[in-house]
Backbone as a printed PyTorch tensor [residue, N CA C, xyz], in Angstrom:
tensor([[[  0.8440,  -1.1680,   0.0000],
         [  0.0000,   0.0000,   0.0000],
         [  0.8880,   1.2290,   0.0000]],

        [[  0.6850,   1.8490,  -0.8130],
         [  1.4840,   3.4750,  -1.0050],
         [  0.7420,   4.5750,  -0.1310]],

        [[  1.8620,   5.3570,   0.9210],
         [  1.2620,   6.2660,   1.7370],
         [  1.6700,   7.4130,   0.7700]],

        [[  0.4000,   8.2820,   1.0650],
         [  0.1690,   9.7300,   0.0030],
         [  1.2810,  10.1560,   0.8390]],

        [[  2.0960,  12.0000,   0.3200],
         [  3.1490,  12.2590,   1.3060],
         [  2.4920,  14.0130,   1.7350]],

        [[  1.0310,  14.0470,   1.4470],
         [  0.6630,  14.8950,   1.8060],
         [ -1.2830,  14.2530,   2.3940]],

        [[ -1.2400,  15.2310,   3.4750],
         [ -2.4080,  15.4550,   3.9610],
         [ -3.3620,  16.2660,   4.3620]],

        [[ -4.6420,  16.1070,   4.5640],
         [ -5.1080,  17.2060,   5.2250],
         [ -5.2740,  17.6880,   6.8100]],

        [[ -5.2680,  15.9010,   7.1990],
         [ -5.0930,  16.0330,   8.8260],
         [ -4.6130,  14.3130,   9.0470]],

        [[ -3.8990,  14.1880,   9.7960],
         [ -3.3100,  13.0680,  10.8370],
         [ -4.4110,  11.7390,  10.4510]],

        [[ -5.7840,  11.9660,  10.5570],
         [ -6.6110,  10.9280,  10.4130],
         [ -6.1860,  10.2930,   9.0960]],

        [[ -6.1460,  10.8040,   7.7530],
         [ -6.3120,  10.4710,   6.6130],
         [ -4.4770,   9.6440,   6.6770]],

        [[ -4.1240,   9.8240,   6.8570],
         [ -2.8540,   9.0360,   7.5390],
         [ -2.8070,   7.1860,   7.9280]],

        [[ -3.8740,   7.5930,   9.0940],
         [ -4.2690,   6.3810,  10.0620],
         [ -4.9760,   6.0290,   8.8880]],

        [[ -6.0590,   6.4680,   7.8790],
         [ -7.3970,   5.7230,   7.5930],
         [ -6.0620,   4.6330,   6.4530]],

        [[ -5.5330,   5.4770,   5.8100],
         [ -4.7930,   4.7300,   4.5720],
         [ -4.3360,   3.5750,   5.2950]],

        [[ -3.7810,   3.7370,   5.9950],
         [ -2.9310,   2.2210,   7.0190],
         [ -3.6830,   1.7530,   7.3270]],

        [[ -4.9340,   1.8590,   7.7640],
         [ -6.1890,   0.7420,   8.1250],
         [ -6.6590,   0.2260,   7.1280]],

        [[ -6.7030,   0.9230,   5.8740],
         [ -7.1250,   0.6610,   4.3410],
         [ -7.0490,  -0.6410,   4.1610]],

        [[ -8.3630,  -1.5920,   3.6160],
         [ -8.6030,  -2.6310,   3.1680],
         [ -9.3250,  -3.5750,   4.2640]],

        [[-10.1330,  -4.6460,   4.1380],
         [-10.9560,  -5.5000,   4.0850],
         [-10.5160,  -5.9020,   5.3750]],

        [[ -9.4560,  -6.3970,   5.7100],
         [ -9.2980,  -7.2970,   6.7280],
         [ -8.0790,  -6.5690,   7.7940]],

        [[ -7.5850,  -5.4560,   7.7990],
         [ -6.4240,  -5.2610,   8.4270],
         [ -6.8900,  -5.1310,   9.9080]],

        [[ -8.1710,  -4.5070,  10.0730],
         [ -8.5660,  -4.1600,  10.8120],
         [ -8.8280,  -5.5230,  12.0100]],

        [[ -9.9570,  -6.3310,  11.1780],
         [ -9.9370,  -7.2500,  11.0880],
         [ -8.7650,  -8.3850,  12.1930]],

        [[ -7.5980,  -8.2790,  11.6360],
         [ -6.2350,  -8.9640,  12.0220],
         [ -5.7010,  -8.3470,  13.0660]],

        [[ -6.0720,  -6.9580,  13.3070],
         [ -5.8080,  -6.1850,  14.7250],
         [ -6.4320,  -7.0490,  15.9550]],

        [[ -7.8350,  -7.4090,  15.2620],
         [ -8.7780,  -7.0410,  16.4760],
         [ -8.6630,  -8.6980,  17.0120]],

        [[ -8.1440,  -9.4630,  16.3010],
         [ -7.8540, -10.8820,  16.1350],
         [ -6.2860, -11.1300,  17.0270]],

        [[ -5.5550, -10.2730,  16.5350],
         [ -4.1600, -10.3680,  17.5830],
         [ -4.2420,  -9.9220,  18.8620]],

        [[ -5.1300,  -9.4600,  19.0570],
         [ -5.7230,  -8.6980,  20.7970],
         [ -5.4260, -10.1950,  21.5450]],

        [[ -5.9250, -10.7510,  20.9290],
         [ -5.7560, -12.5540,  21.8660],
         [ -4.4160, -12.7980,  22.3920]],

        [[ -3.1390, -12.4310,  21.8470],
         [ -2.2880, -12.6180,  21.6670],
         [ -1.5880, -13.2760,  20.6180]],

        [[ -0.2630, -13.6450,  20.6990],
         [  0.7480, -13.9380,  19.5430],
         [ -0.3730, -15.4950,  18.6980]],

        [[ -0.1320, -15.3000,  17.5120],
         [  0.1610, -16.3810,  17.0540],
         [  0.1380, -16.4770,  15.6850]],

        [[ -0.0110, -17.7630,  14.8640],
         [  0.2810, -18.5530,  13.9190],
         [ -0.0560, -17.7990,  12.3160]],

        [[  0.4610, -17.8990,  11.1380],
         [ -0.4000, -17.4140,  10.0900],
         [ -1.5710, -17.7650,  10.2410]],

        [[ -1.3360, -19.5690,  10.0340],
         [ -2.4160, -19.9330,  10.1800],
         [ -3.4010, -20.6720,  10.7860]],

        [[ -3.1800, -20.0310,  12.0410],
         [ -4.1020, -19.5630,  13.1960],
         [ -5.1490, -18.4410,  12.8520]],

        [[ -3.9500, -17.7280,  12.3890],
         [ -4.8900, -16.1810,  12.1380],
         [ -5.8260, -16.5940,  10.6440]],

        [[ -5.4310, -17.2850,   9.8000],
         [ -6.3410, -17.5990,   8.2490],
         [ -7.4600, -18.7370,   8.9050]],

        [[ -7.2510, -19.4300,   9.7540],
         [ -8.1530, -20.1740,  10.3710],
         [ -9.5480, -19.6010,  10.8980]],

        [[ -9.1010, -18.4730,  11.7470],
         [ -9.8400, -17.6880,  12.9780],
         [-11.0700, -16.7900,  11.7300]],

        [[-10.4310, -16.1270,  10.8310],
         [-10.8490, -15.0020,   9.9950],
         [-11.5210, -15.6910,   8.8120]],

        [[-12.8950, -15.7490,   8.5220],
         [-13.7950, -16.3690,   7.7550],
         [-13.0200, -15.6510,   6.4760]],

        [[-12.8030, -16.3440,   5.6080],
         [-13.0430, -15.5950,   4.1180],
         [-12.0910, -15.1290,   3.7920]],

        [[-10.5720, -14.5880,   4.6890],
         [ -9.4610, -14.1290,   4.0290],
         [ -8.5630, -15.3580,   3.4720]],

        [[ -8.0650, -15.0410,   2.5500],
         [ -7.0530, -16.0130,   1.7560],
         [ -5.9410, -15.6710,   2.1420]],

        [[ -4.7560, -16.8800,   1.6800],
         [ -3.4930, -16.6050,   2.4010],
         [ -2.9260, -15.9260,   2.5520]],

        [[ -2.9110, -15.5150,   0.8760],
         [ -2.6500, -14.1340,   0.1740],
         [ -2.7220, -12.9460,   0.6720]],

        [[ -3.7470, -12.3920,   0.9110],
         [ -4.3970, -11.0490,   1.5410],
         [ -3.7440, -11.1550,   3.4190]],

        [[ -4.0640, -12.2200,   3.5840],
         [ -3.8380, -12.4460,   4.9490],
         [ -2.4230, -12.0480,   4.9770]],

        [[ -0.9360, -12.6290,   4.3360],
         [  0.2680, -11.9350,   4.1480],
         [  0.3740, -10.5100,   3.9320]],

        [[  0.0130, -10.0920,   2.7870],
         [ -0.0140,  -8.9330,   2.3370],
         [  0.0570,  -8.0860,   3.6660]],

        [[ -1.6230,  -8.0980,   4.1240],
         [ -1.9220,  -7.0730,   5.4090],
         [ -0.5420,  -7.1720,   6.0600]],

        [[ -0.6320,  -8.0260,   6.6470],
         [  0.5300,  -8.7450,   7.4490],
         [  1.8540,  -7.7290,   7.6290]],

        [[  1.7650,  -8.0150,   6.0260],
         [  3.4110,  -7.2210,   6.1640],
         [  3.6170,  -5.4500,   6.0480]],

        [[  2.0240,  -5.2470,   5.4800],
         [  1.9580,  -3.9560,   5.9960],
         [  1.7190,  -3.4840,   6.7450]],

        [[  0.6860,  -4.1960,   7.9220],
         [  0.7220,  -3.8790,   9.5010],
         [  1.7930,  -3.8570,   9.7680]],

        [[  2.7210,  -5.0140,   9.4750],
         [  4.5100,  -5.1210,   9.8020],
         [  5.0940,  -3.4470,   9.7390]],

        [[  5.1900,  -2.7780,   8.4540],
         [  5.3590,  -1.9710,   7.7290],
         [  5.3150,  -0.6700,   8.2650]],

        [[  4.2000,  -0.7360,   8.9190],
         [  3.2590,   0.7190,   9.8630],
         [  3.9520,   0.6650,  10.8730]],

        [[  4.2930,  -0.3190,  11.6040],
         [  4.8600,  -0.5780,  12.8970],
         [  3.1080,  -0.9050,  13.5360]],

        [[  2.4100,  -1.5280,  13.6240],
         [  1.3500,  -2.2140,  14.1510],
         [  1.4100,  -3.5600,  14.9790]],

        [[  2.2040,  -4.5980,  14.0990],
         [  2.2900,  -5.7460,  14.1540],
         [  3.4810,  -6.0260,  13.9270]],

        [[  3.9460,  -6.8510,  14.8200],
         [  5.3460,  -7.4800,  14.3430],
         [  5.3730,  -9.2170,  14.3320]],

        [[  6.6240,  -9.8150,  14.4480],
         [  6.8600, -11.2770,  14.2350],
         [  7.6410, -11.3240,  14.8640]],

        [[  8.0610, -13.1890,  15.0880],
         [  8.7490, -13.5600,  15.5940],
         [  9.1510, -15.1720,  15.1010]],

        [[ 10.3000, -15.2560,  14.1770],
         [ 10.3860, -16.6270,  13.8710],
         [ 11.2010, -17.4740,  14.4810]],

        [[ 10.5430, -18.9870,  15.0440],
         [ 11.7540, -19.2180,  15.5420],
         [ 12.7150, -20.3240,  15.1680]],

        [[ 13.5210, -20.6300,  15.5190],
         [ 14.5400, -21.2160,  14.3750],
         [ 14.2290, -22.9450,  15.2730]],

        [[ 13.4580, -23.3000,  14.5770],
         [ 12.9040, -24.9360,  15.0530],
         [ 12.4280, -25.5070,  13.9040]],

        [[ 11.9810, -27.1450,  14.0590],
         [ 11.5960, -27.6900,  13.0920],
         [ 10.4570, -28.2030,  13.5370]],

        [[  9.3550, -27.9390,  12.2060],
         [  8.7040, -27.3450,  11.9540],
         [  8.8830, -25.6360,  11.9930]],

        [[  9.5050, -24.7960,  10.8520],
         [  9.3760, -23.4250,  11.1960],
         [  8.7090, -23.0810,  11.4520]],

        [[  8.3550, -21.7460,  12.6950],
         [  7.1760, -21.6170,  12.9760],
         [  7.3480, -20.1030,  13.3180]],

        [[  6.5910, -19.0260,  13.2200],
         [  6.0370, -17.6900,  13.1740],
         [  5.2440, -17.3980,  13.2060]],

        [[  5.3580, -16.6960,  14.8860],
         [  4.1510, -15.9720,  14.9460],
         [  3.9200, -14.1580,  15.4390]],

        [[  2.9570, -14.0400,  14.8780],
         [  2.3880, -12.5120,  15.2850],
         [  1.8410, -11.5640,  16.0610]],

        [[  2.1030, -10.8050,  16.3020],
         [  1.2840,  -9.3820,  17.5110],
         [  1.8960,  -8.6800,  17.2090]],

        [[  0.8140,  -8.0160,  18.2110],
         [  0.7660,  -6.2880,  18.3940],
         [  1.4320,  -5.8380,  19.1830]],

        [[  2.2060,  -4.8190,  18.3780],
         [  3.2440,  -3.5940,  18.7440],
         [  2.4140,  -3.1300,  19.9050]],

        [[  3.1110,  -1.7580,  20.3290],
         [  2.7170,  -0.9140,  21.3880],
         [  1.7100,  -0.2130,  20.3600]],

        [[  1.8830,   0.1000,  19.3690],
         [  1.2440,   0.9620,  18.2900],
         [  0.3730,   0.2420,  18.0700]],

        [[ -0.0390,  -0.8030,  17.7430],
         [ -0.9240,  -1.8000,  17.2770],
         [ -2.1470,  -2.0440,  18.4410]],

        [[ -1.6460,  -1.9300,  19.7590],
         [ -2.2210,  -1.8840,  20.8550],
         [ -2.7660,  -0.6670,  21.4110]],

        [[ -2.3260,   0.7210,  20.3070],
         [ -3.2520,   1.9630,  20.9050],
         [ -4.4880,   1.9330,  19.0740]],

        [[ -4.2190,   1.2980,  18.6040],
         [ -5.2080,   0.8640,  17.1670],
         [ -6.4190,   0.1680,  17.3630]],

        [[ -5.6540,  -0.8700,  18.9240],
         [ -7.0860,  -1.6020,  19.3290],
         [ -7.6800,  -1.1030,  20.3170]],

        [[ -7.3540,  -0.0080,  20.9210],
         [ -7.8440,   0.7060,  21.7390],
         [ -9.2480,   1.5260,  20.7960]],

        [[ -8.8530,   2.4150,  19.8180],
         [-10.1470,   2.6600,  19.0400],
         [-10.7070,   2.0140,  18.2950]],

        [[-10.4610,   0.3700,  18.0780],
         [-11.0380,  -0.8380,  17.1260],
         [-12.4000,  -1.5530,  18.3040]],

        [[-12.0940,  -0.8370,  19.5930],
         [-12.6460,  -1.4510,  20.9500],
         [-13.7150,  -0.1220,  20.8680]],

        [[-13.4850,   0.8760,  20.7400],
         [-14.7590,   1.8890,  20.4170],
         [-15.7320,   1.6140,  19.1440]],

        [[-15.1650,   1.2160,  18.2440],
         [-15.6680,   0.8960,  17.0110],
         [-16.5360,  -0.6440,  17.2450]],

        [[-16.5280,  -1.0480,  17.9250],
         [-16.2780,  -2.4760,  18.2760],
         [-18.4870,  -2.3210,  19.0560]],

        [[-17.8600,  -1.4920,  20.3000],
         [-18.8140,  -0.7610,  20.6810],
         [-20.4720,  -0.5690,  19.8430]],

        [[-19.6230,   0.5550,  19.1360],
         [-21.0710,   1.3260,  18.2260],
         [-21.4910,   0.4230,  17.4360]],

        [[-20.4860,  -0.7230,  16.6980],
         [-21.3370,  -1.5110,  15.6580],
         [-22.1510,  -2.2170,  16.5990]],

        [[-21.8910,  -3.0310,  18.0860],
         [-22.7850,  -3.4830,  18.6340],
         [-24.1170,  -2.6150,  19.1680]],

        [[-24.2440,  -1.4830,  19.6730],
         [-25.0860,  -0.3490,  19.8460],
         [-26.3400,  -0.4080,  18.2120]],

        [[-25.3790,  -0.2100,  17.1590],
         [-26.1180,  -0.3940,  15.8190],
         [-26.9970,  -1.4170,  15.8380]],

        [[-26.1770,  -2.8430,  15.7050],
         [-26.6490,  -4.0610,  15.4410],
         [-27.9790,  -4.3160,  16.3030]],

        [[-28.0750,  -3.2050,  17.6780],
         [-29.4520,  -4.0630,  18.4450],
         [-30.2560,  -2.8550,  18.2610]],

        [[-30.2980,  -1.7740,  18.1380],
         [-31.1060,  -0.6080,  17.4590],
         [-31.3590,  -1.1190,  16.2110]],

        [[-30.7920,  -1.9490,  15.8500],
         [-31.5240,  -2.5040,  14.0790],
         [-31.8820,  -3.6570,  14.1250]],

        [[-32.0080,  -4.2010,  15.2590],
         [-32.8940,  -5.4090,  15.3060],
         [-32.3100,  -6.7130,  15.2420]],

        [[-30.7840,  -6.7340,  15.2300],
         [-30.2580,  -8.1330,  15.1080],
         [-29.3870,  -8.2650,  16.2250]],

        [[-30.1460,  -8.4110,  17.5240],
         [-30.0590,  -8.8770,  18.6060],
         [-29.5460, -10.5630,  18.6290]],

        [[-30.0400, -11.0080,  18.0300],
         [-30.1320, -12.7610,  17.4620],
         [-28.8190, -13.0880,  16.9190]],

        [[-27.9440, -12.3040,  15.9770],
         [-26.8500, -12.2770,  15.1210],
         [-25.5620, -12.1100,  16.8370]],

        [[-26.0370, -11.5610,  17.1020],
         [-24.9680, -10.9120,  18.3250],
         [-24.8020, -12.2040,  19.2640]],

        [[-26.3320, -12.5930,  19.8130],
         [-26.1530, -13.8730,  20.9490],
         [-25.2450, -14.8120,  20.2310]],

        [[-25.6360, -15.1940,  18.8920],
         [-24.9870, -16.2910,  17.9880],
         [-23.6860, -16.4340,  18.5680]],

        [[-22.7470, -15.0800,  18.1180],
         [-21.5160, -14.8440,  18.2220],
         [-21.1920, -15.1010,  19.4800]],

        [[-22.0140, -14.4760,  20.5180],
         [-21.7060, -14.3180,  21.8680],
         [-21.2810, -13.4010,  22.3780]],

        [[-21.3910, -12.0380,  21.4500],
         [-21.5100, -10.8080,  21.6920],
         [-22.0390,  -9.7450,  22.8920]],

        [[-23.4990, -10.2920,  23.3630],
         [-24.1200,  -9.7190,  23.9340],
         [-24.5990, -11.4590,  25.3360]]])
């Protein structure tokens, strides 16, 4: 993802680095703590490996998310959240909020228990 090198304010900054389908997504998923690619392609309905890397390495990129590989057999690497990544889920936890606030003002109270939301 290419960051513009001009702005109008600080937000449009953050929004580009949040930019796309699942990054957000992979934040709110590493809150659990460290782990696996694919742990994380497991957990996340619908992202492919592909996309799932990509983000990955641009959360990497932002300073959001980092790694850790370790030199064993079976290679194995896994992922979390930076200090930065951890003030991202701080407003992913507000956001987190209002969509639930939404979801039962619109009537899908039912969708929420499913999850175990509410």
């Amino acid at each position: 993802m290419k960051i513009r090198e001009e702005y109008t304010c600080p937000l449009e900054l953050i929004q580009d680095m949040l930019k796309g389908k699942w990054k957000c997504i992979i934040i709110w998923r590493l809150r659990l703590g460290p782990t696996s690619p694919s742990a994380l392609q497991r957990d996340i309905v619908g992202i492919t490996e592909k996309m799932l890397l990509q983000h990955l390495k641009e959360l990497i990129r932002f300073g959001m998310v980092d790694k850790v590989a370790y030199d064993s057999f079976p290679l194995r690497t896994e992922y979390f959240l930076t200090e930065n990544g951890k003030e991202v889920l701080r407003a992913l936890e507000i956001y987190q909020k209002l969509g639930i606030q939404y979801m039962l003002e619109s009537g899908q109270e039912e969708i929420l228990r499913e999850k175990g939301l509410i």
